[in-house]
C-alpha positions as a Markdown table, in Angstrom:
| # | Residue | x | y | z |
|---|---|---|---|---|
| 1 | Unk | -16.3 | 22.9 | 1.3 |
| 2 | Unk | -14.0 | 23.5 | -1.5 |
| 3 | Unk | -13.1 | 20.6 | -4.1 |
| 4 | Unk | -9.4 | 20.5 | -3.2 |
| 5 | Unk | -9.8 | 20.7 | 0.6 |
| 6 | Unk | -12.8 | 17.7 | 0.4 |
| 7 | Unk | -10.2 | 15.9 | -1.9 |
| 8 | Unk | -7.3 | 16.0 | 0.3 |
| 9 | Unk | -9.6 | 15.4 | 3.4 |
| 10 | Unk | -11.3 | 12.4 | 1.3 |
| 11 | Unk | -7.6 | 11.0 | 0.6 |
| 12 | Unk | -6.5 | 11.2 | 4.4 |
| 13 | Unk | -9.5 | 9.3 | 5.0 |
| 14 | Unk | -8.3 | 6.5 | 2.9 |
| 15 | Unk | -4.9 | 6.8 | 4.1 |
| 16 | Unk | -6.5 | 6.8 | 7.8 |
| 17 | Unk | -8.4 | 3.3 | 6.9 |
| 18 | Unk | -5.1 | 1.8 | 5.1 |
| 19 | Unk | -3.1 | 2.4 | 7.9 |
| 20 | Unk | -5.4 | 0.9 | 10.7 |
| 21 | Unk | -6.0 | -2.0 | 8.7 |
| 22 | Unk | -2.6 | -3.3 | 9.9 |
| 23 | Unk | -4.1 | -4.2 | 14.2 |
| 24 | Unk | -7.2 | -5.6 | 12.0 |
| 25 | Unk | -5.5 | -8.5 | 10.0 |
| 26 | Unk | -3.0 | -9.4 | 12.4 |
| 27 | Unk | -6.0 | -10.1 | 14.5 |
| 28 | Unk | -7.8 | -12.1 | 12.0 |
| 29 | Unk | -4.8 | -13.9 | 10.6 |
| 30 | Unk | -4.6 | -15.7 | 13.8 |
| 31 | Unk | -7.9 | -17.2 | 13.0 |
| 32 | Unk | -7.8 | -17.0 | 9.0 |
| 33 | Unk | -4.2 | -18.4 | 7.0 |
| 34 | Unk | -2.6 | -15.3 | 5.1 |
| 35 | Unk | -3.4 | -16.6 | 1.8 |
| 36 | Unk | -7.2 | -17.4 | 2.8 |
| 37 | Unk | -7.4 | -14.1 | 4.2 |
| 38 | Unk | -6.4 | -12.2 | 1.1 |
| 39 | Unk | -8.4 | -14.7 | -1.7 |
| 40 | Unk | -11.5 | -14.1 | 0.4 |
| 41 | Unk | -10.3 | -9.9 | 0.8 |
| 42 | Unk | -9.9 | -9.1 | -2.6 |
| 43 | Unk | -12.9 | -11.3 | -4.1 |
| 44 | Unk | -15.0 | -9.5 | -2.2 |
| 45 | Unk | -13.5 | -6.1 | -3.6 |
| 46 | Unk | -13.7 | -7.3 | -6.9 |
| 47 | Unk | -17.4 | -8.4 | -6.7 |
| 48 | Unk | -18.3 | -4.9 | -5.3 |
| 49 | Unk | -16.1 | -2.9 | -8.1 |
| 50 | Unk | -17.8 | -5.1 | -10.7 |
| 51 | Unk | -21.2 | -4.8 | -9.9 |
| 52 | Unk | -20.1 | -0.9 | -9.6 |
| 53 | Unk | -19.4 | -1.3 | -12.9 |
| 54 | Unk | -21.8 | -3.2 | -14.3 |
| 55 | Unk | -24.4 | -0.5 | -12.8 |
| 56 | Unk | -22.3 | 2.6 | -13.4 |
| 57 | Unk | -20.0 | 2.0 | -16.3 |
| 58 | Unk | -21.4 | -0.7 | -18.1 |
| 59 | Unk | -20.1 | 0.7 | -21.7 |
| 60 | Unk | -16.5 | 0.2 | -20.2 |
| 61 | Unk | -17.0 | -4.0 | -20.8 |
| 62 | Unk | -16.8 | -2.6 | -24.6 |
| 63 | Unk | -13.3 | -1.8 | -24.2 |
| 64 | Unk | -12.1 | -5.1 | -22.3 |
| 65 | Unk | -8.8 | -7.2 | -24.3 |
| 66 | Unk | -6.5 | -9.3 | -24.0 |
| 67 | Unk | -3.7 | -6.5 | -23.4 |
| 68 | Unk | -5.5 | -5.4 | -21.2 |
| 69 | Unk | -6.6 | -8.5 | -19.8 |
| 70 | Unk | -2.6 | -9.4 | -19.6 |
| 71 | Unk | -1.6 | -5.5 | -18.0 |
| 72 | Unk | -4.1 | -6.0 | -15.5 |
| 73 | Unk | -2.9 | -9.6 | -14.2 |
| 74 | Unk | 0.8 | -8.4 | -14.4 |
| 75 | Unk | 0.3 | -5.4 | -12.3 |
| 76 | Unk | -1.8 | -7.6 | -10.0 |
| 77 | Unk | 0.8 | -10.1 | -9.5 |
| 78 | Unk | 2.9 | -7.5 | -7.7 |
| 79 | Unk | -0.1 | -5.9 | -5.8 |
| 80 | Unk | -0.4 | -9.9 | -5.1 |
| 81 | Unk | 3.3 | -9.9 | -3.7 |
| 82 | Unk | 3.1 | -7.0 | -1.8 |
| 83 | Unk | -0.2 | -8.0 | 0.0 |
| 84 | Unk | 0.7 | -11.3 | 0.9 |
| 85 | Unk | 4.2 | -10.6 | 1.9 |
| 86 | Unk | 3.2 | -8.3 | 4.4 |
| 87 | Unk | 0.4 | -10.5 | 5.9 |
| 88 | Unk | 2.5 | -12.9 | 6.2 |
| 89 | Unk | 5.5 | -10.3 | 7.7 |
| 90 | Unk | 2.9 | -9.7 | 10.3 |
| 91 | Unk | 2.8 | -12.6 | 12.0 |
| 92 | Unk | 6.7 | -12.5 | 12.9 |
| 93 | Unk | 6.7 | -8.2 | 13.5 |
| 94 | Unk | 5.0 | -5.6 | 15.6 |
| 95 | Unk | 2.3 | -3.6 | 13.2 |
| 96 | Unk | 4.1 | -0.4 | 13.8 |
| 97 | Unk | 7.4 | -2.0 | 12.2 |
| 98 | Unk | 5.4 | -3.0 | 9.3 |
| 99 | Unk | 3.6 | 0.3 | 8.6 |
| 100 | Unk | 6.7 | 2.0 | 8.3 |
| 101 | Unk | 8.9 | -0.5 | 6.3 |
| 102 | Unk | 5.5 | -0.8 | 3.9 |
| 103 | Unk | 5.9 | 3.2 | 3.6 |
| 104 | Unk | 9.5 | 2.7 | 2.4 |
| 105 | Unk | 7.4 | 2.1 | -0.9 |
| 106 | Unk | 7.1 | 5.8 | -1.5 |
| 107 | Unk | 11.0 | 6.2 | -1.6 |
| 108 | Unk | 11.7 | 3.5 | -3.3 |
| 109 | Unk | 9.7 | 4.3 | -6.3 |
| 110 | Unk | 12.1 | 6.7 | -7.9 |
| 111 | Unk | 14.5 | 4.5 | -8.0 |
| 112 | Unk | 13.1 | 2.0 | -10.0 |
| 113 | Unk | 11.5 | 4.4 | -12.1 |
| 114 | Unk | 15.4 | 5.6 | -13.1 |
| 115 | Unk | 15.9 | 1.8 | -13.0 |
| 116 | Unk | 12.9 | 0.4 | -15.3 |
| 117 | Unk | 11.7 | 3.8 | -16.7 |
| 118 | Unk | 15.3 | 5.7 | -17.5 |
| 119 | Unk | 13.3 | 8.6 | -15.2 |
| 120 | Unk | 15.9 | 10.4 | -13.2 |
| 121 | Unk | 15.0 | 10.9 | -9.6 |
| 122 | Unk | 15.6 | 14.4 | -8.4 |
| 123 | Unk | 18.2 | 15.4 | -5.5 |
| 124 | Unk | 15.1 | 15.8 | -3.1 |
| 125 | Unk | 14.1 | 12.3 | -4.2 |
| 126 | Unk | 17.8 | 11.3 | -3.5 |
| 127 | Unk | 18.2 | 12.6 | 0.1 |
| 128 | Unk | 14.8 | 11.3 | 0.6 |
| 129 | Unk | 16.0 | 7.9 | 0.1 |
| 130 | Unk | 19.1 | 7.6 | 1.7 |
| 131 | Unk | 17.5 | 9.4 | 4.8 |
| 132 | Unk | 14.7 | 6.9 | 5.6 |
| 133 | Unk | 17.4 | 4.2 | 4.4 |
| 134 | Unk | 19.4 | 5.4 | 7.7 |
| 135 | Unk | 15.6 | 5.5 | 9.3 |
| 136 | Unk | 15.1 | 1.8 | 8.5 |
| 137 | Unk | 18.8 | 1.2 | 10.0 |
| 138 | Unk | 17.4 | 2.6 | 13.6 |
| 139 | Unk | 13.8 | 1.1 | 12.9 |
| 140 | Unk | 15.1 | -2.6 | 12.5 |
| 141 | Unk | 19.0 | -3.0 | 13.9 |
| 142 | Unk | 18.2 | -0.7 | 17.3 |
| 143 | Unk | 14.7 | -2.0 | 18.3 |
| 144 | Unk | 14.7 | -5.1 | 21.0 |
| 145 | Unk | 13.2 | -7.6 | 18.8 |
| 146 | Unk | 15.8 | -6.1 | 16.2 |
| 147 | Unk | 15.6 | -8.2 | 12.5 |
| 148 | Unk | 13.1 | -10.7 | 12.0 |
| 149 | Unk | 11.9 | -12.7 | 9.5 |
| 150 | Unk | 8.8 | -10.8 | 9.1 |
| 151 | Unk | 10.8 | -7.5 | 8.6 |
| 152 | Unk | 12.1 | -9.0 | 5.5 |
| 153 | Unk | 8.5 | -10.2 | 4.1 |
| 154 | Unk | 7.3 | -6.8 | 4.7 |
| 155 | Unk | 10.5 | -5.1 | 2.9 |
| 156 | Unk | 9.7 | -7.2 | -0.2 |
| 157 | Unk | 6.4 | -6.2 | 0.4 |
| 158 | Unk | 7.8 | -2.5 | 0.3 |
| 159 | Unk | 9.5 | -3.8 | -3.0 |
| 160 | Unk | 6.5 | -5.2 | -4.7 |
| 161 | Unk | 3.9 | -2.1 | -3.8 |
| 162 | Unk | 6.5 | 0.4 | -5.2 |
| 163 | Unk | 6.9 | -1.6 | -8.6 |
| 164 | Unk | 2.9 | -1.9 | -8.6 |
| 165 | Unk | 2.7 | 1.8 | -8.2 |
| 166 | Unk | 5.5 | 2.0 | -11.0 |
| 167 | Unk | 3.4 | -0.6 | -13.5 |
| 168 | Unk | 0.3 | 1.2 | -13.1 |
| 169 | Unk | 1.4 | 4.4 | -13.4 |
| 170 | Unk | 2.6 | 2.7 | -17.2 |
| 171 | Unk | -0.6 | 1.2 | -18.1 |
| 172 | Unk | -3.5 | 3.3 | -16.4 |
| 173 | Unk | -2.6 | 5.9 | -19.7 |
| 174 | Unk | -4.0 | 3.2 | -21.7 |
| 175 | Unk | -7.0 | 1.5 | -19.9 |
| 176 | Unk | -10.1 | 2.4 | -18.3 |
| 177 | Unk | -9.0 | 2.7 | -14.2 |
| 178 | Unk | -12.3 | 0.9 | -13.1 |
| 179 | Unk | -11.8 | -2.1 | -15.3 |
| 180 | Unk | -7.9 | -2.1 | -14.7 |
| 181 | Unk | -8.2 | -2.2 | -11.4 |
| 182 | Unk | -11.2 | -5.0 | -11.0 |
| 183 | Unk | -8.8 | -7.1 | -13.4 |
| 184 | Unk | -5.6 | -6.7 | -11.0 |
| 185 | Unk | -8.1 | -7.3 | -8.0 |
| 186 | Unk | -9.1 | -10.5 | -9.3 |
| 187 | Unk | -5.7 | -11.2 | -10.1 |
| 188 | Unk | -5.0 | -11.1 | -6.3 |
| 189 | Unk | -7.6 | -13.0 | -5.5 |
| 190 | Unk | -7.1 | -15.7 | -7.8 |
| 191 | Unk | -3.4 | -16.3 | -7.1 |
| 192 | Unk | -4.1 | -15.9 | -2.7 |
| 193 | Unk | -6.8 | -18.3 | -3.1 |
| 194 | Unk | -4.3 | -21.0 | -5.1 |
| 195 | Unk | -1.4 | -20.5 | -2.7 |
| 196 | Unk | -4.0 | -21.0 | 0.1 |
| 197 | Unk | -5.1 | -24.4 | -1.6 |
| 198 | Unk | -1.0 | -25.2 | -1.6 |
| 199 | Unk | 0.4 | -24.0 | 1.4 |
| 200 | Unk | -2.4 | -23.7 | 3.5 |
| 201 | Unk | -4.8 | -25.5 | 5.7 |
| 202 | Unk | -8.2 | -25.2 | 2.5 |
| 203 | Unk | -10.7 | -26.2 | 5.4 |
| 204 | Unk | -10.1 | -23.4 | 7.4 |
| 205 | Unk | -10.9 | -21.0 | 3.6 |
| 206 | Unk | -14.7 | -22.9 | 3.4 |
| 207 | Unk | -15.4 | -23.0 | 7.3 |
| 208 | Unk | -18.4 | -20.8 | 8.4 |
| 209 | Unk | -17.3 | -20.8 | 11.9 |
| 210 | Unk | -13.9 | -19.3 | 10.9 |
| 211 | Unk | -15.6 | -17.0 | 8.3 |
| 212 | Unk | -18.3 | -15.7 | 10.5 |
| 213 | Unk | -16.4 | -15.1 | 13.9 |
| 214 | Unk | -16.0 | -11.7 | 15.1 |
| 215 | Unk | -12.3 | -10.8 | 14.2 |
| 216 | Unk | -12.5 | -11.9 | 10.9 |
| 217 | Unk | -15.8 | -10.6 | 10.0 |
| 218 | Unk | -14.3 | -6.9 | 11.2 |
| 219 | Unk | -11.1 | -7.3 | 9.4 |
| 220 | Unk | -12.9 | -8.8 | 6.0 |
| 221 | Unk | -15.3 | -5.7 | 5.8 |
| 222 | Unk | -13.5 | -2.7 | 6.7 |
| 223 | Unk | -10.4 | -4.2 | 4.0 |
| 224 | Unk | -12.4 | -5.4 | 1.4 |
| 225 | Unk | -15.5 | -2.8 | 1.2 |
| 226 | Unk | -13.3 | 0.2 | 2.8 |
| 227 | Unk | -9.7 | -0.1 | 2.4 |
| 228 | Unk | -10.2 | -1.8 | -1.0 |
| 229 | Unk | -13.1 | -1.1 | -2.6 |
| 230 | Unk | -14.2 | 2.3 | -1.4 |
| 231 | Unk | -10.8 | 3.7 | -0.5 |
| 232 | Unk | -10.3 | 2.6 | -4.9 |
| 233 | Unk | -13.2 | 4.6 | -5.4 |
| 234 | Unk | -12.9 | 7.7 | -3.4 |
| 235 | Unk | -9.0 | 7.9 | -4.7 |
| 236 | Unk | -10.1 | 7.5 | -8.2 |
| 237 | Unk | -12.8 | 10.0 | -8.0 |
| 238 | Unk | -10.8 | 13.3 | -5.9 |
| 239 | Unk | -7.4 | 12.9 | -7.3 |
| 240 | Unk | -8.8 | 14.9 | -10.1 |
| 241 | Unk | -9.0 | 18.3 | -7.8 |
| 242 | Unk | -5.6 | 17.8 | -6.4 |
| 243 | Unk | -2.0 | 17.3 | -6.7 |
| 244 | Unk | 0.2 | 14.3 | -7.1 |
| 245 | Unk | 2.8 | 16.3 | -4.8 |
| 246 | Unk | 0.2 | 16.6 | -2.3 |
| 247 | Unk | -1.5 | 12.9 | -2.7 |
| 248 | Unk | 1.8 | 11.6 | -2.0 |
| 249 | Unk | 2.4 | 13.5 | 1.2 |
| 250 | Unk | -1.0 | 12.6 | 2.4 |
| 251 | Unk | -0.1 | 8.7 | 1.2 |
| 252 | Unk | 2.7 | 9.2 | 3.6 |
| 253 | Unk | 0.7 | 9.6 | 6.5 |
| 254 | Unk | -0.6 | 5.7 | 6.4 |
| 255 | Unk | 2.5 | 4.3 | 8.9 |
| 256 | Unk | 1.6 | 7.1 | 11.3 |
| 257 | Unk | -1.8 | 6.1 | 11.3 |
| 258 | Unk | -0.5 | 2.1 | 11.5 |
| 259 | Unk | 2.1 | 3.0 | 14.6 |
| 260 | Unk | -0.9 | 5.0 | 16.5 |
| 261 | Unk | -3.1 | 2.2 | 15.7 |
| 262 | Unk | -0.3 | -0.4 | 17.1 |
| 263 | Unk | 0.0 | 1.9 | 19.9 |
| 264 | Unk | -4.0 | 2.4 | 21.3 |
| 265 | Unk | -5.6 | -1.1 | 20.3 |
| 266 | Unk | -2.3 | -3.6 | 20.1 |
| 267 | Unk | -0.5 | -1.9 | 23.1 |
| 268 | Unk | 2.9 | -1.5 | 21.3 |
| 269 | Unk | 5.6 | 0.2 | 22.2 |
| 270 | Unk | 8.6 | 1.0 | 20.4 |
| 271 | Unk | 12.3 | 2.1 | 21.9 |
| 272 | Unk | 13.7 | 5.3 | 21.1 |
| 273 | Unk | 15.9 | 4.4 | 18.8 |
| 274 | Unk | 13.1 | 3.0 | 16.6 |
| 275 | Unk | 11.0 | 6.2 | 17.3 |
| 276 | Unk | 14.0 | 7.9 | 16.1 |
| 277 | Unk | 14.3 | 5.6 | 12.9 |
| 278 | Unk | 10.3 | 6.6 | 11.8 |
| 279 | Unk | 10.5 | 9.9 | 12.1 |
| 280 | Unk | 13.9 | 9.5 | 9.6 |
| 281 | Unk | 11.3 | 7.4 | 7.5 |
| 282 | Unk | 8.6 | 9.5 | 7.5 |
| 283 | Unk | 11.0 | 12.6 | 6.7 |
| 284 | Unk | 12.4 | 11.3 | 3.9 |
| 285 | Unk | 9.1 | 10.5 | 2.2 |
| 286 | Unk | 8.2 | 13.3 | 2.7 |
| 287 | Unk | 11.6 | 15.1 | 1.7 |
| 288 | Unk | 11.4 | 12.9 | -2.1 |
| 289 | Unk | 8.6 | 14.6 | -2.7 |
| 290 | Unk | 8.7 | 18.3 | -2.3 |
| 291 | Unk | 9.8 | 20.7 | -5.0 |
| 292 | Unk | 13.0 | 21.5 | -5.4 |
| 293 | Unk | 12.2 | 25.0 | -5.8 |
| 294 | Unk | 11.5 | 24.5 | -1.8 |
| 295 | Unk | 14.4 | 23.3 | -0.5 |
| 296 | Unk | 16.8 | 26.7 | -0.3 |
| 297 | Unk | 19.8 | 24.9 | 0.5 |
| 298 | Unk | 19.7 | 23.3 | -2.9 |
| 299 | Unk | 19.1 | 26.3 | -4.4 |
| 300 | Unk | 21.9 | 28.3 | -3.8 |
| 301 | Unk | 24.7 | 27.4 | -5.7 |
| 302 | Unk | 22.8 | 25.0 | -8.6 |
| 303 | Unk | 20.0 | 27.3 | -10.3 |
| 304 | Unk | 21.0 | 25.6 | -13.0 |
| 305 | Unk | 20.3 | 22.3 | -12.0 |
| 306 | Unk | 17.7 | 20.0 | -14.2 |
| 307 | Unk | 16.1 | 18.6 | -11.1 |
């Protein structure tokens, strides 16, 4: 098999695991606290990156600073936010709901890079916005259950993972990835655990029968080992033989996989109205990030145009 095909195959793999993760934590946050879920998540990721490195990359700890120390906490914060925002959306909305308000990320990110970055979106980019903005619209205001309180947690969630994709995107230039990333993860872990200390029931984070019972054991492997630490891993190593363009497109696939998972192992349904809404959302993330050389209609009277 070609690089580029296994690459793009790898990264739908990821996408595949990222997106059926949603069914497994709303399962095991019924037993586990949001916050106790995530500390005990992401520590585990960050043991497993670490001794990665520590057999693998070892002359990487030569290169570890405080700015990079600082970098990696800041851009873990917001992968902090993001996470437990939409654990915590998910015990107030359906997981098909969540998966696509979380992919609004992917649409939101040119604007705050024209925001933070002075980086321009281009017309695609644009239209690709304001279309899944309508998509949310029929998502949210049409469905039964219409706005909840968990769709707004998992819209801030949207929010935080677009300005952690933004963040890293400004500070993986400068650092080693691995150790970046076992930095941010730690950074998680740390702040879930505290938050579970002060909003949450501790007892529940250091009991064995809550730790070892069937739905959390599930949900704590296949996030921490695959969705985290593997899926960081197999990203990291087979973005190299393909495209951004095309790594976002696959990306967008991850609600589609969370609305078919809600659908076979949760037994949601949505109206649709709602159906109607996704497919807005899906098309425009995928419409911010095709060429603009590939839209004709945009073509046609702005050759000219410096999008």
């Amino acid at each position: 098999m070609k690089k580029p095909l296994l690459a793009d195959t790898s990264l739908l793999f990821v996408t595949f695991i990222w997106g059926t993760t949603f069914v497994l934590v709303q399962n095991a946050i019924g037993l586990l606290e949001p916050f106790s879920f995530n500390g005990v998540r992401f520590l585990a990721a960050a043991l497993m990156l670490l001794l990665y490195l520590i057999i693998f990359k070892k002359e990487q700890l030569k290169l570890l600073n405080i700015r990079m120390v600082l970098s990696g906490a800041f851009i873990g914060f917001w992968l902090f936010l993001g996470y437990a925002t939409q654990t915590i959306g998910l015990l107030y909305t359906t997981t098909s709901k969540a998966g696509f308000i979380t992919g609004l990320s992917v649409v939101l990110v040119p604007l705050f890079s024209m925001i933070l970055l002075k980086q321009f979106p281009t017309r695609n980019a644009v239209i690709g916005v304001l279309t899944a903005t309508i998509g949310l619209f029929f998502l949210t205001m049409t469905d039964v259950s219409s706005l909840n309180i968990g769709d707004g947690f998992v819209f801030i969630c949207a929010i935080a993972f677009a300005l952690h994709i933004i963040f890293t995107g400004k500070y993986s230039s400068k650092y080693p990835t691995l150790l970046l990333t076992i930095i941010q993860i730690s950074t998680v872990s740390i702040l879930s655990i505290l938050s579970s200390l002060i909003f949450e029931d501790w007892r529940r984070l250091v009991s064995l029968e809550i730790l070892l019972s069937r739905d959390v054991i599930i949900a704590l492997v296949i996030t921490s080992l695959f969705a985290t630490a593997l899926a960081f891993l197999i990203q990291t190593y087979f973005q190299k033989y393909t495209t951004a363009t095309r790594v976002a497109l696959i990306f967008a696939m991850e609600p589609v996989f969370a609305a078919i998972a809600g659908y076979y192992w949760a037994a949601e349904r949505l109206s649709y109205s709602a159906l109607f809404g996704c497919m807005l959302i899906l098309a425009g993330m995928i419409f911010a990030e095709l060429p603009r050389n590939k839209v004709p209609f945009l073509r046609k009277k702005n050759e000219g145009y410096p999008g």
